[in-house]
Biopython code that builds the backbone (N, CA, C, O; Angstrom):
import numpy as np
from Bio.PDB.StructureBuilder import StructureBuilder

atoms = [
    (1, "UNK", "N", (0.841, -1.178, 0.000)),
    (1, "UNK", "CA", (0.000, 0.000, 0.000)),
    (1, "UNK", "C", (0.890, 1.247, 0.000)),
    (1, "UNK", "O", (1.823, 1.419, 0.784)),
    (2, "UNK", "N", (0.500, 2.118, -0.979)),
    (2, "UNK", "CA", (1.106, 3.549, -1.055)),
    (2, "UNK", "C", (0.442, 4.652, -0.350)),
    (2, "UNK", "O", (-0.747, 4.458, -0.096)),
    (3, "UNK", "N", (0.984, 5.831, 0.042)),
    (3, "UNK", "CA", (0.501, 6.889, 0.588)),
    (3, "UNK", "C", (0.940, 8.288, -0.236)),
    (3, "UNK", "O", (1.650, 8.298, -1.241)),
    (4, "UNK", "N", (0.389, 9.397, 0.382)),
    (4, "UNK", "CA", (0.980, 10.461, 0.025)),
    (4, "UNK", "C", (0.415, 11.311, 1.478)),
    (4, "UNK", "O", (-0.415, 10.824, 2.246)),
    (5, "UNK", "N", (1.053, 12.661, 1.653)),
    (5, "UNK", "CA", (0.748, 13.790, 2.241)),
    (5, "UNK", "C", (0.566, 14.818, 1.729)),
    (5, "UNK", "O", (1.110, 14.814, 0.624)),
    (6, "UNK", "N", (-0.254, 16.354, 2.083)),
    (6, "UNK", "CA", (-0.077, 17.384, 1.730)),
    (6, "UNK", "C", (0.488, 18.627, 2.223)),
    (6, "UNK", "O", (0.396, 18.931, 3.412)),
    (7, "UNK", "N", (0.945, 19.202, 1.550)),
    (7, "UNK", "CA", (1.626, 20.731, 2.178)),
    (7, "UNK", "C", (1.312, 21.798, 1.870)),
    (7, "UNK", "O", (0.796, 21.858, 0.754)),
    (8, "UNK", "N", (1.415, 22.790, 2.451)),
    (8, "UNK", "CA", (1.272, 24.391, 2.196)),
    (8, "UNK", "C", (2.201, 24.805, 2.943)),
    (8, "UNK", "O", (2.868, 24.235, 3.806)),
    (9, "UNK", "N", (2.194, 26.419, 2.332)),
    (9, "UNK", "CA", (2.949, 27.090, 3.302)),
    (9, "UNK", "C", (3.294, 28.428, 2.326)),
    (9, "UNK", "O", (2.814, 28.748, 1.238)),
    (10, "UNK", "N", (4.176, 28.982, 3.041)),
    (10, "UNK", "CA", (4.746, 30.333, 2.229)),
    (10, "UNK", "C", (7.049, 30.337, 1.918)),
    (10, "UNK", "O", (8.043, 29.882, 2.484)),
    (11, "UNK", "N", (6.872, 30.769, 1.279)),
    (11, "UNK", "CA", (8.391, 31.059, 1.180)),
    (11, "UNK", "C", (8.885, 31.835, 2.047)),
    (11, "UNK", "O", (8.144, 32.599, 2.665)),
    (12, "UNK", "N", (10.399, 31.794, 2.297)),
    (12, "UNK", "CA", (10.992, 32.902, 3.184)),
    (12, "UNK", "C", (10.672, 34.363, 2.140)),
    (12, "UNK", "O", (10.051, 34.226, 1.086)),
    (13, "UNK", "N", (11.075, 35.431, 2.500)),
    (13, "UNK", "CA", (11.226, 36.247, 1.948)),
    (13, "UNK", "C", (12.543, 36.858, 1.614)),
    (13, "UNK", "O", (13.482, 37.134, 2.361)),
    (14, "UNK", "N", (12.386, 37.028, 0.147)),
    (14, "UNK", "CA", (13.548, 37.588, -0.717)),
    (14, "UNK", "C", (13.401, 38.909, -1.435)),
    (14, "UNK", "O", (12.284, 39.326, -1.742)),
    (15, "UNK", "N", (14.237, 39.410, -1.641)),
    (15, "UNK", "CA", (13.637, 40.470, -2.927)),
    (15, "UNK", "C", (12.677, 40.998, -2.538)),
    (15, "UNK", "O", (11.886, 41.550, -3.303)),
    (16, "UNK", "N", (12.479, 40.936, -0.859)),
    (16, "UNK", "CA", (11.061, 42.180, -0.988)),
    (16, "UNK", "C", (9.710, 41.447, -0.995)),
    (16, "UNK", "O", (8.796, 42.174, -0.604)),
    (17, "UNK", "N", (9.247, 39.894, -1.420)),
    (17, "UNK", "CA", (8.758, 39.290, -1.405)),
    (17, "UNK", "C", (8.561, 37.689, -0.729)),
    (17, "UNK", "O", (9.396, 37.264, 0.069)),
    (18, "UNK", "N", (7.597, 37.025, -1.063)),
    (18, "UNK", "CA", (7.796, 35.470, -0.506)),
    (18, "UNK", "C", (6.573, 35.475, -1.851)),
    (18, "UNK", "O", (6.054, 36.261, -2.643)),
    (19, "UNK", "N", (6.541, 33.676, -1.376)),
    (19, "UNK", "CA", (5.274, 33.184, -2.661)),
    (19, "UNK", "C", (4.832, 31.990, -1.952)),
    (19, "UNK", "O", (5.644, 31.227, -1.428)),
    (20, "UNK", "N", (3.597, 31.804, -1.917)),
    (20, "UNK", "CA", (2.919, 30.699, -1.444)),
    (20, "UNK", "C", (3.049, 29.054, -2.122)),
    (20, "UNK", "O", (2.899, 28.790, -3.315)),
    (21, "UNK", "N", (3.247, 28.432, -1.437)),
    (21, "UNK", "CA", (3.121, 27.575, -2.491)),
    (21, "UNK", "C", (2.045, 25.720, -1.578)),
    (21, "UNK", "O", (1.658, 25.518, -0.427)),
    (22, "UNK", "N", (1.993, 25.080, -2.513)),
    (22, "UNK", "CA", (1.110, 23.909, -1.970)),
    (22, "UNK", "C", (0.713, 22.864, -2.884)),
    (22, "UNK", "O", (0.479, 23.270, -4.022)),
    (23, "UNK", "N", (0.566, 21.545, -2.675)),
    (23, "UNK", "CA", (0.298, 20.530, -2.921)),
    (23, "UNK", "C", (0.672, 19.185, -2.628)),
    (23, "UNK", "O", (1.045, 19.010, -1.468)),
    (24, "UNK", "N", (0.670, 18.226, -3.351)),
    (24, "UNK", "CA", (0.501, 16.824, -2.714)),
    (24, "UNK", "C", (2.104, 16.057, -3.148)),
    (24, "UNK", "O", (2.701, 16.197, -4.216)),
    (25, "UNK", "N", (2.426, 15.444, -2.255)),
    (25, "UNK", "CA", (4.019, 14.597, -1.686)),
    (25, "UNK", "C", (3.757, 13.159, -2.898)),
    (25, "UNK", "O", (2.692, 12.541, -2.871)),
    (26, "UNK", "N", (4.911, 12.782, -3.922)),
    (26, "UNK", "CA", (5.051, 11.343, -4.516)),
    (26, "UNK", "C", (4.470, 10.682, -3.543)),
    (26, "UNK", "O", (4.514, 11.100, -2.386)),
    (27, "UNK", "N", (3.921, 9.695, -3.842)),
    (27, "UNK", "CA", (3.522, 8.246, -3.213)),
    (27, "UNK", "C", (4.721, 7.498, -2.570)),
    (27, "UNK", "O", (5.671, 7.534, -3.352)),
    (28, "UNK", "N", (5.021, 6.821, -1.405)),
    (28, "UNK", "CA", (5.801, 6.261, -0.847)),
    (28, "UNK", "C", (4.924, 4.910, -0.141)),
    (28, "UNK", "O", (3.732, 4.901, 0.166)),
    (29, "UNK", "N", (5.586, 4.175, -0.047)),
    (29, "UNK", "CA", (5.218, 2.526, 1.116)),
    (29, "UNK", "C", (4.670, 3.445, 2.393)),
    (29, "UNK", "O", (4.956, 4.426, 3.079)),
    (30, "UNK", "N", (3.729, 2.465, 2.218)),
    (30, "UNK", "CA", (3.250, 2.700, 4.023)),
    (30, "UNK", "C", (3.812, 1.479, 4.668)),
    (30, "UNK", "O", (4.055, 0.414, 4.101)),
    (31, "UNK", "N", (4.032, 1.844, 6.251)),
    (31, "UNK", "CA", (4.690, 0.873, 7.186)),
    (31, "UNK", "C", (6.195, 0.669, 6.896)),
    (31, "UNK", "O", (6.839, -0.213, 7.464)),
    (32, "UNK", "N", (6.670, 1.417, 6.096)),
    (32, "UNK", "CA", (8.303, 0.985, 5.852)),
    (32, "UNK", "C", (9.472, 2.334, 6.214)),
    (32, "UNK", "O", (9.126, 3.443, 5.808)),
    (33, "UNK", "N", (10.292, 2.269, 6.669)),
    (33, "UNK", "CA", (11.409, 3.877, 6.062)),
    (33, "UNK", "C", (10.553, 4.337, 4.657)),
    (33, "UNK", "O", (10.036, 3.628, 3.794)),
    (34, "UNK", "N", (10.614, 5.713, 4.782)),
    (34, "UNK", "CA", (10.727, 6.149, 3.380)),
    (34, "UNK", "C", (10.308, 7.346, 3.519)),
    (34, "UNK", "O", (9.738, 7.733, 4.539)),
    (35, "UNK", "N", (10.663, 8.443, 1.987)),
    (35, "UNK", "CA", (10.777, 9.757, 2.277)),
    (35, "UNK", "C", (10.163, 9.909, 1.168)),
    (35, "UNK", "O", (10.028, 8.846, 0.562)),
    (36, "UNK", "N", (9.556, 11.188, 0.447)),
    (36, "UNK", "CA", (8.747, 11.645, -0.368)),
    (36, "UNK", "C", (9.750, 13.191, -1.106)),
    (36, "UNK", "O", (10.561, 13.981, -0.622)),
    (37, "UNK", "N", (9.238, 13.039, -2.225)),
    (37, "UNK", "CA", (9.704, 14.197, -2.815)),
    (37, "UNK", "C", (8.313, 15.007, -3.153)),
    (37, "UNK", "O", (7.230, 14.421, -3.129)),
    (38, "UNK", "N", (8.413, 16.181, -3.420)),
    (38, "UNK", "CA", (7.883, 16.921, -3.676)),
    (38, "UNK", "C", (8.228, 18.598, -4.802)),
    (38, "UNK", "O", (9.020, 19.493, -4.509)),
    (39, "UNK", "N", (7.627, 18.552, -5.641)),
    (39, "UNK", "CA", (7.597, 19.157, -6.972)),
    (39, "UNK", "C", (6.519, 19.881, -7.325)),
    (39, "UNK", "O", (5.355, 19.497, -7.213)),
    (40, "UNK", "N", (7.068, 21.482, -7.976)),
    (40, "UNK", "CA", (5.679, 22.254, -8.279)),
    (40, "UNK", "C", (6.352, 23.881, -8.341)),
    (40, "UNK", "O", (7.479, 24.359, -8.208)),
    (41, "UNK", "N", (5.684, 24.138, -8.477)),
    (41, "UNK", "CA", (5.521, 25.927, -8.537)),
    (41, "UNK", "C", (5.119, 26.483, -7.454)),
    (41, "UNK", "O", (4.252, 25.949, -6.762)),
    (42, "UNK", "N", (5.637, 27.550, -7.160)),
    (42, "UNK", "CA", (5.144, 28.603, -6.076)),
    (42, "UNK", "C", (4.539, 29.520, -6.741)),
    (42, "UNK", "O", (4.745, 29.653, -7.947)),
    (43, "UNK", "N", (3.643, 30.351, -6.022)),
    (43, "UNK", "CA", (2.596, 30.991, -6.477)),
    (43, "UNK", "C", (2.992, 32.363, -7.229)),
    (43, "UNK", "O", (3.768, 33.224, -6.816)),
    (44, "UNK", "N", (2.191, 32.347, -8.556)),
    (44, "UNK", "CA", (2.989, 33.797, -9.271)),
    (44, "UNK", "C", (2.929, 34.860, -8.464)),
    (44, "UNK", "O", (1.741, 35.167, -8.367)),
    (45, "UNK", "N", (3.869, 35.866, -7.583)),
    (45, "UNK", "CA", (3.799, 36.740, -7.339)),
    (45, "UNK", "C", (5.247, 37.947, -7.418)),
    (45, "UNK", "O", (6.417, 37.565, -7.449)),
    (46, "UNK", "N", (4.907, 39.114, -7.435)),
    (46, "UNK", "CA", (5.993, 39.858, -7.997)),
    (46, "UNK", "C", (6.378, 39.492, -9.152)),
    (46, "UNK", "O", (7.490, 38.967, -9.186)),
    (47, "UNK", "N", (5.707, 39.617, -10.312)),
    (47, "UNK", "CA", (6.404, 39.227, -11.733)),
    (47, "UNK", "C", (6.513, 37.494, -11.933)),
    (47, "UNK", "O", (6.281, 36.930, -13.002)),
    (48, "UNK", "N", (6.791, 37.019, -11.061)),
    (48, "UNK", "CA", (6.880, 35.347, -11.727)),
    (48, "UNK", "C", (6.918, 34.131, -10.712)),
    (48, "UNK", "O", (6.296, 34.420, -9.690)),
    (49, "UNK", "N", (7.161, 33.559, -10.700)),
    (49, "UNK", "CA", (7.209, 32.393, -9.455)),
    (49, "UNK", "C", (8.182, 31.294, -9.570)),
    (49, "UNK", "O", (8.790, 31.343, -10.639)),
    (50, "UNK", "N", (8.432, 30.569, -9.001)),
    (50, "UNK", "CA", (10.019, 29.653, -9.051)),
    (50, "UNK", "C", (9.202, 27.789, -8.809)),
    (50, "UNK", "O", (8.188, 27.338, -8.276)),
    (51, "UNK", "N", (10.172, 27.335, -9.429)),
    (51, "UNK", "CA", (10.360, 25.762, -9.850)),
    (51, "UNK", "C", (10.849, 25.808, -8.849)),
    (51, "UNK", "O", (11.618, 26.730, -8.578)),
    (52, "UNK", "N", (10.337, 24.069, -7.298)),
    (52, "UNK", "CA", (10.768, 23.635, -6.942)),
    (52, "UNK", "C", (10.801, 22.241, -6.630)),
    (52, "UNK", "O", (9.646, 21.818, -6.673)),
    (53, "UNK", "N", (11.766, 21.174, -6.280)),
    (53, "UNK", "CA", (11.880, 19.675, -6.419)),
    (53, "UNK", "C", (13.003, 19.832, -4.545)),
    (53, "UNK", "O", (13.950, 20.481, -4.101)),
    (54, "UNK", "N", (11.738, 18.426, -3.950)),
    (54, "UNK", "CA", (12.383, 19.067, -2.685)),
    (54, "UNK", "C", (12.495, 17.233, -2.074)),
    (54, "UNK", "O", (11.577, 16.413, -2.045)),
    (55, "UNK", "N", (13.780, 17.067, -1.699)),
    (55, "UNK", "CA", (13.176, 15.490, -0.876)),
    (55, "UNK", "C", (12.219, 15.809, 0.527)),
    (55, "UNK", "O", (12.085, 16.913, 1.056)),
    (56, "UNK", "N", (11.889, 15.122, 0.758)),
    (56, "UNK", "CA", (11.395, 15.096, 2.435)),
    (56, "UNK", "C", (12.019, 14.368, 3.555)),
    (56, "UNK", "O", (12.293, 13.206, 3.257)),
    (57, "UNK", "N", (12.327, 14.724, 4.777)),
    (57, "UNK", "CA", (12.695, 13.673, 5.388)),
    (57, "UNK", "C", (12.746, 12.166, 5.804)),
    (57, "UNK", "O", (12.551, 11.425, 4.841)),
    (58, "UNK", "N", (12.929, 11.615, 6.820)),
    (58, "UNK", "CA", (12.087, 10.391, 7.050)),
    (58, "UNK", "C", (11.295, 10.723, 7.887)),
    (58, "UNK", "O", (11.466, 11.682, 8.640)),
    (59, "UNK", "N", (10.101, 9.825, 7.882)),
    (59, "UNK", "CA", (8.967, 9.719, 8.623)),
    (59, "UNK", "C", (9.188, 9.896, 10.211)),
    (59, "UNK", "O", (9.994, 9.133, 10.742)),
    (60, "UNK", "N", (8.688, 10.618, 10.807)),
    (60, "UNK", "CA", (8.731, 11.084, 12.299)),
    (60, "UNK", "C", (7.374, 10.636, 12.673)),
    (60, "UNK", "O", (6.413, 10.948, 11.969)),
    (61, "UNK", "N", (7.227, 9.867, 13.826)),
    (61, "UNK", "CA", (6.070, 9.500, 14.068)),
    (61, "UNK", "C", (5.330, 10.829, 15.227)),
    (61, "UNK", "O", (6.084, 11.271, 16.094)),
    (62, "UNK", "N", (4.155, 11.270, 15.163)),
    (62, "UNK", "CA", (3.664, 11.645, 15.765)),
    (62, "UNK", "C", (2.260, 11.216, 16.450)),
    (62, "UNK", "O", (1.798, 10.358, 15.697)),
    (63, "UNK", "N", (1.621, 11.362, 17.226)),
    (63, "UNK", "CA", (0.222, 10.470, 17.439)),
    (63, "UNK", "C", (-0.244, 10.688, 16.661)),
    (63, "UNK", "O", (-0.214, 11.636, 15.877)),
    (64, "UNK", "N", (-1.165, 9.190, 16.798)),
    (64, "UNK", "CA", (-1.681, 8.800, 15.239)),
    (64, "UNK", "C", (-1.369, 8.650, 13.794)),
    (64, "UNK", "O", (-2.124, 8.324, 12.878)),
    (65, "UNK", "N", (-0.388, 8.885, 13.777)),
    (65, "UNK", "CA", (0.606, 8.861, 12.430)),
    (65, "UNK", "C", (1.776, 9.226, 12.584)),
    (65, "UNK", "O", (2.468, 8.929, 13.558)),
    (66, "UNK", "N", (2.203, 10.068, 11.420)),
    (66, "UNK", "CA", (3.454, 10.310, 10.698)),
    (66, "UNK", "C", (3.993, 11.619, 9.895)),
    (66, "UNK", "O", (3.972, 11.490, 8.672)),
    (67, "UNK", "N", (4.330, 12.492, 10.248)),
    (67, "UNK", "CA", (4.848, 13.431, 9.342)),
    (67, "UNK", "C", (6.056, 13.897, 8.780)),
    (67, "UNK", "O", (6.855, 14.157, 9.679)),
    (68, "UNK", "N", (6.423, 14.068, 7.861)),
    (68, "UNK", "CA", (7.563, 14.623, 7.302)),
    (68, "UNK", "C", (8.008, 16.082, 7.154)),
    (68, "UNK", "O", (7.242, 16.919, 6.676)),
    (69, "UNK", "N", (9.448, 16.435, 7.629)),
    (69, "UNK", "CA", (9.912, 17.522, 7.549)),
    (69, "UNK", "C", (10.537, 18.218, 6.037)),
    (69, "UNK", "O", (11.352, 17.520, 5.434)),
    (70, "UNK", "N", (10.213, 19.383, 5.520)),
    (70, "UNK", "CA", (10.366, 19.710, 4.242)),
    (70, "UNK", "C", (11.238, 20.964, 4.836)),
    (70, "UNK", "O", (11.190, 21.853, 5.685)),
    (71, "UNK", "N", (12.153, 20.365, 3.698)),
    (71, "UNK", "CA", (13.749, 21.713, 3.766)),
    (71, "UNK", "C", (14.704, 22.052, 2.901)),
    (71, "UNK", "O", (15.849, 21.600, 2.892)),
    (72, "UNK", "N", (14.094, 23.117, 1.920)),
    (72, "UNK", "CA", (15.109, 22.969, 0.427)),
    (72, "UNK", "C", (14.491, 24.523, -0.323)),
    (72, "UNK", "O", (13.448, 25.125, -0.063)),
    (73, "UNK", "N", (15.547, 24.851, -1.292)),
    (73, "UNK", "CA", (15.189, 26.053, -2.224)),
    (73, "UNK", "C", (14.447, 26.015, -3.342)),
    (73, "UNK", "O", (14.090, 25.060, -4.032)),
    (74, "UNK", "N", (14.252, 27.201, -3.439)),
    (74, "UNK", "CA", (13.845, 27.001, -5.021)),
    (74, "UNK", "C", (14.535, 27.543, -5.921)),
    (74, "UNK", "O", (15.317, 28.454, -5.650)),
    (75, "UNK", "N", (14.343, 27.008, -7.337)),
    (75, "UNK", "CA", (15.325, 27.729, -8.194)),
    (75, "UNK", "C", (15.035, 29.160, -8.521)),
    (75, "UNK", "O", (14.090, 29.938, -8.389)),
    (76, "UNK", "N", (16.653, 29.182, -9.162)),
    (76, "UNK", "CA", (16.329, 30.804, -9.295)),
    (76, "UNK", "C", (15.652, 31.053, -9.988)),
    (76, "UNK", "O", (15.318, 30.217, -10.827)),
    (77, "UNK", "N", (14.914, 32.799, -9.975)),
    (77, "UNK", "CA", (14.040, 33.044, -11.007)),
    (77, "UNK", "C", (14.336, 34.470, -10.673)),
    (77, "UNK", "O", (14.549, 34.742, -9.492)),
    (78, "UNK", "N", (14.375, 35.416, -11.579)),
    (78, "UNK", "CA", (14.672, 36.477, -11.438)),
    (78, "UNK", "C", (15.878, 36.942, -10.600)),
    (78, "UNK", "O", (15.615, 37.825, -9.782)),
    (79, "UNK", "N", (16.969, 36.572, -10.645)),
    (79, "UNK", "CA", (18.194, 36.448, -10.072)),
    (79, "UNK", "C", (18.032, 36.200, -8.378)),
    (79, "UNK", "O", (18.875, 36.774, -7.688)),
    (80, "UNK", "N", (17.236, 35.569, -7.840)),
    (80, "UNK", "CA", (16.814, 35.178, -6.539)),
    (80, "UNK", "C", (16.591, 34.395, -6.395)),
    (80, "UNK", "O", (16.326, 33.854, -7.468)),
    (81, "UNK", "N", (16.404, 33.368, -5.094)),
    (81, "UNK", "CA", (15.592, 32.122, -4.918)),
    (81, "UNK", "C", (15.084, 32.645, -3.579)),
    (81, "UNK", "O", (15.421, 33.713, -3.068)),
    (82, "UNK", "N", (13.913, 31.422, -2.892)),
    (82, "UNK", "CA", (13.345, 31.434, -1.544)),
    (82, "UNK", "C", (13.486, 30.084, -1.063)),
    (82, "UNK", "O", (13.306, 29.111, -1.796)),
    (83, "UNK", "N", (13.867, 29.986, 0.390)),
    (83, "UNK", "CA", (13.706, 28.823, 1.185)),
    (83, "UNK", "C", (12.504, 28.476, 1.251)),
    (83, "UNK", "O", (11.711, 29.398, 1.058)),
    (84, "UNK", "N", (11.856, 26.988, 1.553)),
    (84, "UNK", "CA", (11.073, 26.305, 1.829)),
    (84, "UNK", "C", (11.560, 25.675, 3.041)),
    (84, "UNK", "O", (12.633, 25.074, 3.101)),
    (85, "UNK", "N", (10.652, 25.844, 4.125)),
    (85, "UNK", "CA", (10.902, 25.022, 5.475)),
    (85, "UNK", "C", (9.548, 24.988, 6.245)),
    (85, "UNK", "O", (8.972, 25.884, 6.862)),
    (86, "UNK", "N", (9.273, 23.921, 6.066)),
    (86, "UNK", "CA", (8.013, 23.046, 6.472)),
    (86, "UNK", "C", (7.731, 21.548, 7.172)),
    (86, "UNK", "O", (8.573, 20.776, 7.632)),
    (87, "UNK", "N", (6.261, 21.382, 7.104)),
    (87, "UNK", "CA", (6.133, 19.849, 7.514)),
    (87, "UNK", "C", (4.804, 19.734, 6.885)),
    (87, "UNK", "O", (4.077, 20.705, 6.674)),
    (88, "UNK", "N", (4.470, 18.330, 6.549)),
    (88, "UNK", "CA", (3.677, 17.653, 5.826)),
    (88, "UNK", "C", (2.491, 17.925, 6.600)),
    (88, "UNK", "O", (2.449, 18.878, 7.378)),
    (89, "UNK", "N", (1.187, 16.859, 6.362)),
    (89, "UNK", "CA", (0.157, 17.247, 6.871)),
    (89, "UNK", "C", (0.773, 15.588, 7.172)),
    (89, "UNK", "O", (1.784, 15.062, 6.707)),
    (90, "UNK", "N", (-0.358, 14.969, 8.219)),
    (90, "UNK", "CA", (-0.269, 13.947, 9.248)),
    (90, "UNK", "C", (-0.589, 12.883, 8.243)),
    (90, "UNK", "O", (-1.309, 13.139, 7.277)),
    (91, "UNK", "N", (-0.178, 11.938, 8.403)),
    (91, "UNK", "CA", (-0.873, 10.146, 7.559)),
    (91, "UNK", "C", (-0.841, 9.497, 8.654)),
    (91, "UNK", "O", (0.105, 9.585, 9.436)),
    (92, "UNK", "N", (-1.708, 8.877, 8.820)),
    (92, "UNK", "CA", (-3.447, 8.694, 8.445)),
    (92, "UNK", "C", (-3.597, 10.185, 8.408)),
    (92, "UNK", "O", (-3.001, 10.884, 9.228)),
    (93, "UNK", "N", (-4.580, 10.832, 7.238)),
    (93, "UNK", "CA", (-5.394, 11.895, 7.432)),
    (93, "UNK", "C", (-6.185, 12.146, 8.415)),
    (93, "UNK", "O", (-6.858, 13.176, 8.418)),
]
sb = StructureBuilder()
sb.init_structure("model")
sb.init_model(0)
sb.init_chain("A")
sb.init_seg("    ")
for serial, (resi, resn, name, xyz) in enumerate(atoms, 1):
    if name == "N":
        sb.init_residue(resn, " ", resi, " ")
    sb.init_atom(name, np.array(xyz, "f"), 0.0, 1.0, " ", f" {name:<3s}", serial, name[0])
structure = sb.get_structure()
């Protein structure tokens, strides 16, 4: 059986700005090690928005489930990038 999680959140701020960004974690094994990547766009703001591809940690158990820690950049876009530093939403939903 496979899973996924979801995320939101906002960017650090750069350039005067940040950009929102959100959606759903690759599929990974349930019940085993394993970490999720995550891929997508941040939200157009200030002129354009940035490509990002992020691993996730390993699974941290919390009650009732499991969440993953998210920690990585995005590419540049307009001679800047923004950090991403987050955590998943819980599995089991």
């Amino acid at each position: 059986m496979y899973h996924t999680h979801f995320y939101s959140g906002m960017t650090s701020i750069n350039d005067g700005h940040s950009h929102d960004y959100k959606g759903e974690t690759s599929p990974a094994p349930t019940g085993v090690p394993h970490v999720h990547h995550i891929a997508g766009y941040t939200a157009y703001e200030d002129g354009h928005r940035h490509y990002y591809i992020i691993e996730t940690s390993p699974a941290y158990q919390v009650p009732g489930g499991h969440i993953h820690y998210i920690s990585g950049i995005t590419y540049i876009s307009e001679e800047h990038y923004h950090s991403i530093s987050d955590t998943t939403s819980k599995y089991p939903y």
